[in-house]
C-alpha positions, 0 to 999 in steps of 0.5 A: 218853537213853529213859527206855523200860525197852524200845526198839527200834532202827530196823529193818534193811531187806534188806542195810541198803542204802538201795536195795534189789535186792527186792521183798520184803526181809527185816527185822531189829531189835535190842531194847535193855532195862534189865532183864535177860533180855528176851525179845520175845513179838510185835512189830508192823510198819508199812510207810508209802508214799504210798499205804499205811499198813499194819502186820502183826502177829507172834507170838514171838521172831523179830526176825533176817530176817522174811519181808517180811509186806507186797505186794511193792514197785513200782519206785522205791517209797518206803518207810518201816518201823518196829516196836514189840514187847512182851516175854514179861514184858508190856513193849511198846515205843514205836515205833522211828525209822523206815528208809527205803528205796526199791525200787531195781530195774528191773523185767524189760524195763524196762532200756533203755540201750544201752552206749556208749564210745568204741570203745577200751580207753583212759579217757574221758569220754561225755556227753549234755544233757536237758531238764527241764520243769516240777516234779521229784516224783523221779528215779532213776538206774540206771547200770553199765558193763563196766569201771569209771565215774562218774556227774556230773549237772551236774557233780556226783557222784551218790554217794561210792562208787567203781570201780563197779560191781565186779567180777563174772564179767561173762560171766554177771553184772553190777550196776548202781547206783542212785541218787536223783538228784531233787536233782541236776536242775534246770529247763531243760537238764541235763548228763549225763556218764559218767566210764569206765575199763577196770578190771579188764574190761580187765586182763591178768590170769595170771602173770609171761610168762603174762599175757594180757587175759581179757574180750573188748571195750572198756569200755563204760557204760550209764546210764538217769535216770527223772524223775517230774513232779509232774503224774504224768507220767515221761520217761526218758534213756538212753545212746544213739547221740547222745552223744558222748565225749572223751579226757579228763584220764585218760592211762591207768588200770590195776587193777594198773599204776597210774592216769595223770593229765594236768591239761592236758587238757581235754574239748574233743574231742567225737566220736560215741560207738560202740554197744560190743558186749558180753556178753549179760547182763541187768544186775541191782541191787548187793544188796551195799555198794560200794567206798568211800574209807572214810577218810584216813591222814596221813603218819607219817614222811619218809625219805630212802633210801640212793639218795637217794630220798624215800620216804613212810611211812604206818605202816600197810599199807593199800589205796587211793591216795595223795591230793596237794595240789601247786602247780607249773608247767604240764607239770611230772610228780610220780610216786608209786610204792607197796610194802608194804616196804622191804628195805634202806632203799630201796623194795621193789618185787621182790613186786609182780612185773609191776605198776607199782604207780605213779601219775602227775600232771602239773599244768595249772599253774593254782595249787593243785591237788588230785588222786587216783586213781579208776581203780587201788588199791595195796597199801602202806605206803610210796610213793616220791615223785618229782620234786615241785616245791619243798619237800615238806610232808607235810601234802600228800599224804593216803592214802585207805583203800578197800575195800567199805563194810561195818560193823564187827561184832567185836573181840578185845582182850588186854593181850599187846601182839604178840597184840594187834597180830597181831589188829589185822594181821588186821582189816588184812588184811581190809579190804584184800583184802574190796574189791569180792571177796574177794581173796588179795593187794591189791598185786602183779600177782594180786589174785584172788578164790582159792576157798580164801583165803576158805575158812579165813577165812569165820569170821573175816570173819563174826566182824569186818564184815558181810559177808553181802551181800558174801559172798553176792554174791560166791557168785552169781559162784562159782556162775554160774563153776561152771555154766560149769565143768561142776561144778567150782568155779574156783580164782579167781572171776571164773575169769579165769586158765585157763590156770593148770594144774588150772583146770578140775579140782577141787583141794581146799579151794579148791572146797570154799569152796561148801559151806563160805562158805554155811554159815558165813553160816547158822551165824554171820548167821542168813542163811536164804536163804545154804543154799537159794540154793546147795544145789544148787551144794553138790551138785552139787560134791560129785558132781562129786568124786564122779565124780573118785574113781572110787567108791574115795571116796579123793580122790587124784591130779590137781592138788591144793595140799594144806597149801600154803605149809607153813613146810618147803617151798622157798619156790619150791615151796610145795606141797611140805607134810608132809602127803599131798595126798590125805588132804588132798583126802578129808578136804574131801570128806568135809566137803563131803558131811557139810555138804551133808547137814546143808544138806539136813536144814535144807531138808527135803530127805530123800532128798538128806540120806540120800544124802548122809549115807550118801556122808559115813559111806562117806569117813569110812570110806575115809579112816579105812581108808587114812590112820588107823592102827589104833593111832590114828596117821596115815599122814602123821605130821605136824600139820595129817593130826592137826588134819584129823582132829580138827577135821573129826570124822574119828576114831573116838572111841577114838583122839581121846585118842591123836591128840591126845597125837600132835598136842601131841608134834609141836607140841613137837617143833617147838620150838611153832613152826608146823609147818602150812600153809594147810589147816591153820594155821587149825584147829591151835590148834581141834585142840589145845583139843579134845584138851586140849591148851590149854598147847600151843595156847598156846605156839603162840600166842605163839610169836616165832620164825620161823615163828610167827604173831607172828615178823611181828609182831617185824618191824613186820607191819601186815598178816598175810603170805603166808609166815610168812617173807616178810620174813627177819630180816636185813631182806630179803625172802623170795626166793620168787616169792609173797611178799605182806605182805598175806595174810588167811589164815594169819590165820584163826586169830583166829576161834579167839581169838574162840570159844575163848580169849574164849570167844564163839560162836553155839549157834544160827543168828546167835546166835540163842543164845551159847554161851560157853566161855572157854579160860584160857591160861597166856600171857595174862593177859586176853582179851576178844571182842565182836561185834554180833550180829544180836540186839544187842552180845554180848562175853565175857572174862576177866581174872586177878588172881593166882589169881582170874579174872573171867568176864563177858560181855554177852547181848542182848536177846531171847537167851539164852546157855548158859555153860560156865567153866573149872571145869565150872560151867555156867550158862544166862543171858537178856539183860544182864550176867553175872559170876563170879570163879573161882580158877584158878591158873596151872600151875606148875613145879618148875625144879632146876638146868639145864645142859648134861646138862639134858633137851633136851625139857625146856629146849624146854618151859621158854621162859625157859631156851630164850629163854636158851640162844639168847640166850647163842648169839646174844651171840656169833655170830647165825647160830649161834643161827638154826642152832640154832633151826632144827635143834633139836627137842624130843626126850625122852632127848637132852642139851642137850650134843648138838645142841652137840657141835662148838660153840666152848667160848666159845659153850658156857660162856656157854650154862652160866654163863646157865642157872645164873643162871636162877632154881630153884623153883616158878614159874608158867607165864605167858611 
């Protein structure tokens, strides 16, 4: 350990990619001091190459996305940086360990491999042979492919990552890797081979009937390896007409279908390659991670199913495949069939409609074997094995978690066990649908990059995982989708499914992801480059609405969602919400257009912040004038128009009091279980704290009944799901046609949890300063968030001790962080750790004798009584008890003998002798 008061880590260069898609990346460095509230006032950089040994000087605090202060880089440059700074306090640190990096771009016109393939949509092998001669000072390799591939030099792989590149909208983008290669050659004749699969270039993507192959053409690859000779001399190898291809072991290979494997075959018949037409795109560098396999997760459990099948249990539903260690005779098949569930003991497999979701092996014969999928992933917990040969060991099969590699950022954690989990379901749901984009669902027949998914879950990915880069890839896609598009932002991006109705229309929430994701990455990463990259893609969505409205600024009509999978809606008819999709649709507008504004004013772009700044007041005003009462109450008197209006700012100020005693009495209303959508389930909780409202936000929370963010948890979720009822409590799955159980949405809620309950969020760009302001819920007894910020390690939480609660929280060096407690006790605090104990007892509540003439709004509010009445129902008949779940409403003025006014006197008996035994008094609040 340094015995350094200050120290500097190695700096980040551009993404933290070793190679990098810029001449001139930006840099970033955490400070570590041993005293507190450290703030740097300058700092020097190095940049070493074989050419130069070059530092620059900075004055003041700026230490998150330098502007790069050298030349730019050449071609295949390596570099190596570090940074030294001193502090106002006079303090200079050593130098940190340097990064290393190199520039790993092509310049323009210098790509020159041709792409090549074997003319058809099945999985092959391309391969060439070089020469090199003399010694190797460095060697770079620069492959892509329209599809998905694998580069072997000599047999070996170039690097860890797979179905590379990604995807991307391939009509206008795609990406090569980079590697370097220099220890992969040897003197005299080298092998070059390429592994290609369709992936998704070659998928039927749409649904059900509808389905249908989207990208023209056959997979193809292209590769080029530039050596560099020690006697500064280079040559380069490209895919060209003169290699050749093979079929290969790989039978056929489906994103969505499944990968299929035969170990007999052999790379014997090499026939001429076929010079692939493909679309017309200058491939650029990943400037974002790539897929990796980040771990293996053994198996928990063995079943065997009523039908006598034998099914695997992994204990948690993940994405990836199923690696497989068998020995067994030649031509002999096992097959591995994946769900996220089981429905009644056996696999099911309902959910994941048109895809097999199925992979198969057959063995070469040739002793042990060792075998995993390359060319497909799944979503699942459970994988049905079939036909292995002897007895099964679980210590052979192994299942490889997979999505884009990016680095763990955040964390909440309380001692409330479901809360706990459902936050780990979360974490879950992220790191199966973040894998090359951001998906709506790992497992079934879709898999799609939807708009709106990531739209409400932007804070939450930002708070969880690096993911600027990824994001920010993913936006050159959404944008180069909406040039095409005319203004509009598809609903899925790659827009592959067009002929879903309203594809090139505007639909609310979900094109709004344009002007919300780059936001999110100023406000939460401090990116400077996410708002300038796409202003003029916000804009442009913005009057692209604009045009839709007819200058009424009300957007309604055409195809909208609205608060979609509201819990009240059919299951076959998810957009049927309480709320008018209109109010939905001008309430995103007027977001959208108030974002655009503040975007221009941070960009100094004054006439696009006036105009759009007067565009926003003029839908505020429309929107207040058609969907807001002048009492303060919403046209669509249901949760989400009041959490809409809240949250969005589109109240006047004299109705925040009113709104928010309306949005608390239909939270109760609904016995707090949830009563919004997609819209507005991420922003309920945010809507309630604002108003004062945290009792109810709380009980929300916690809520375990169906529909409730904890109800999956009861039912052993790993994963946060699609429907709050995807799976029913009789063990079956829910009939709708979408039912995922790996759906990151309806978990946004969590970025709550992190800001509001823990209390941690950023007051300035990338936390350049925290603002922490911790909400006490009477449920809980702790609640802490951490998160590494671009600065360093901030957390913030709280804990009881009966009245007492201790605050602390940790600030990074070189920030500050301005503190609000529970109390009203504001504090302004530099770097280092912070405590205060305050007394806050919980709420308290006199209970007299309950009973059958008891208030039926207050035994809603009481849970230990409500929990009682339905414990007593259910003792004796279960579906009476769901019945009245359903059905009963908080209603001040109506009896708890009403709503059981033709039940059985057995049922109403036990219901009184329960209720009296329940104990009278003061009591806290705590559940």
């Amino acid at each position: 350990m340094t015995s350094d008061p200050v120290t500097v880590q190695a700096p980040r260069v551009g993404s933290g990619e070793p190679s990098l898609p810029t001449a001139a990346p930006r840099l970033s460095w955490k400070t570590l001091s041993r005293d507190g509230n450290w703030l740097q006032a300058g700092a020097e950089i190095e940049l070493i190459t074989a050419d130069v040994r070059v530092s620059a000087s900075i004055d003041g605090d700026e230490s998150v996305f330098v502007e790069w202060p050298f030349a730019p880089l050449r071609p295949r440059e390596a570099a190596a940086v570090r940074v030294r700074v001193r502090g106002t306090d006079g303090s200079v640190s050593p130098w940190s360990e340097p990064t290393e990096v190199t520039a790993g771009f092509l310049d323009p016109g210098e790509w020159q491999a041709t792409f090549v393939g074997s003319g058809s949509d099945e999985p092959h092998l391309l391969r060439a042979t070089f020469e090199v001669h003399g010694g190797v000072r460095r060697a770079f390799l620069y492959a892509t492919a329209f599809g998905a591939y694998d580069v072997r030099l000599n047999g070996a792989a170039v690097d860890d990552a797979v179905l590379k590149p990604g995807w991307t909208s391939y009509q206008w983008r795609l990406l090569y890797d980079v590697n370097d290669v220099t220890s992969h050659l040897r003197p005299g004749t080298n092998t070059f081979g390429i592994e290609l699969a369709g992936g998704w270039y070659t998928e039927d993507f749409g649904f059900r009937d509808a389905a249908r192959r989207f990208y023209e053409g056959h997979p193809a690859a292209a590769a080029q390896l530039v050596i560099e000779y020690e006697d500064g001399t280079s040559t380069t190898i490209t895919t060209d007409e003169h290699w050749r291809w093979s079929p290969g072991p790989v039978v056929s290979a489906s994103i969505y279908q499944g990968e299929t494997y035969d170990a007999r075959r052999h790379d014997e018949d090499w026939n001429p390659v076929a010079l692939v037409d493909v679309p017309d795109v200058r491939p650029e560098p990943r400037s974002s991670p790539p897929v990796r396999v980040i771990e293996y997760r053994e198996v928990a459990d063995v079943l065997t199913t009523p039908s006598g099948k034998t099914v695997l249990d992994f204990g948690q539903n993940l994405v990836g495949w199923v690696k497989l260690t068998v020995a067994g005779p030649r031509g002999h098949t096992v097959t591995l069939r994946h769900a996220e569930v089981l429905e009644h003991g056996e696999l099911g497999i309902r959910p994941l409609r048109n895809a097999a979701a199925t992979d198969r092996y057959t063995l070469s014969g040739d002793g042990e074997e060792t075998w995993e999928p390359r060319w497909t992933f799944h979503g699942f917990r459970y994988v049905e094995i079939g036909n292995w040969p002897g007895e099964f060991s679980p210590d052979a099969v192994s299942a490889a978690v997979v999505h884009t590699d990016m680095s763990r950022t955040g964390g909440f954690t309380t001692a409330h066990p479901l809360l706990r989990r459902f936050h780990d379901n979360v974490v879950w749901g992220m790191r199966g649908n973040f894998l090359s984009i951001p998906t709506d669902c790992p497992q079934r027949d879709e898999r799609l990059g939807w708009t709106g998914d990531i739209q409400v879950f932007a804070p939450t990915a930002s708070f969880l995982y690096d993911c600027d880069a990824f994001l920010r890839s993913w936006l050159e896609d959404v944008m180069a989708e909406q040039r095409a598009a005319n203004g509009v932002v598809p609903m899925v991006v790659p827009a592959v499914i067009p002929q879903v109705p309203g594809q090139l229309q505007p639909v609310a929430a979900w094109g709004d992801a344009i002007t919300v994701v780059p936001t999110v990455l100023r406000e939460r990463f401090g990116d400077p480059d996410a708002l300038p990259a796409c202003f003029e893609a916000m804009a442009r969505w913005v009057d692209t609405v604009t045009a839709r409205t007819g200058g009424k600024l009300l957007w309604e009509g055409g195809v909208q969602f609205g608060d979609w999978l509201d819990p009240d809606a059919p299951p076959d008819q998810p957009g049927q919400a309480k709320t008018d999709p209109g109010l939905v649709a001008t309430a995103y507008y007027y977001r959208s257009a108030d974002l655009t504004a503040q975007a221009a004013r941070l960009l100094d772009r004054e006439e696009d912040a006036r105009r759009y700044g007067d565009l926003a007041a003029r839908i505020a005003n429309a929107f207040r004038g058609t969907y807001i009462t002048p009492e303060g109450r919403m046209v669509s008197d249901a949760p989400t128009a009041y959490a809409i209006a809240i949250v969005f700012g589109l109240m006047e100020d004299a109705h925040k009091d009113a709104m928010g005693e309306r949005l608390c009495h239909l939270v109760r209303a609904y016995g707090y279980h949830i009563a919004t959508g997609f819209v507005g389930t991420p922003i309920i909780c945010d809507a309630l704290t604002a108003t004062g409202h945290a009792d109810a936000a709380s009980r929300l929370l916690v809520q375990t009944e169906c529909p409730s963010w904890l109800y999956p948890v009861t039912m052993g979720a790993t994963t946060i799901w699609e429907r709050w009822d995807s799976m029913l409590e009789d063990g079956s799955i829910n009939p709708g046609q979408m039912t995922s159980f790996n759906h990151y949405a309806l978990g946004a809620v969590a970025d709550w949890l992190h800001r509001c309950v823990a209390g941690l969020a950023p007051a300035e760009p990338g936390y350049r300063r925290i603002r922490v302001v911790p909400t006490l819920l009477d449920a809980l007894d702790d609640a802490s968030a951490w998160h590494d910020t671009p600065y360093g390690r901030a957390s913030a939480g709280w804990s009881r001790s009966k009245d007492l609660v201790r605050f602390e929280i940790e600030v990074p060096a070189n920030t500050r962080a301005a503190v609000r407690l529970p109390s009203g006790t504001e504090h302004e605090v530099g770097s280092g750790r912070h405590t205060w104990t305050e007394k806050h007892p919980r709420a308290r509540r006199t209970r007299t004798g309950l009973g059958l003439d008891s208030d039926l709004a207050a035994i809603v509010d009481d849970v230990e009584a409500y929990r009682t009445v339905l414990a007593a129902i259910s003792s004796i008949d279960p579906d009476r008890a769901a019945a009245f779940r359903r059905t009963t409403r908080w209603t001040p003025g109506r009896h708890l003998r009403d709503p059981l006014s033709h039940t059985p006197l057995e049922i109403v008996e036990a219901i009184e002798k329960a209720l009296a035994a329940l104990p009278t008094g003061v009591l806290d609040e705590a559940n």
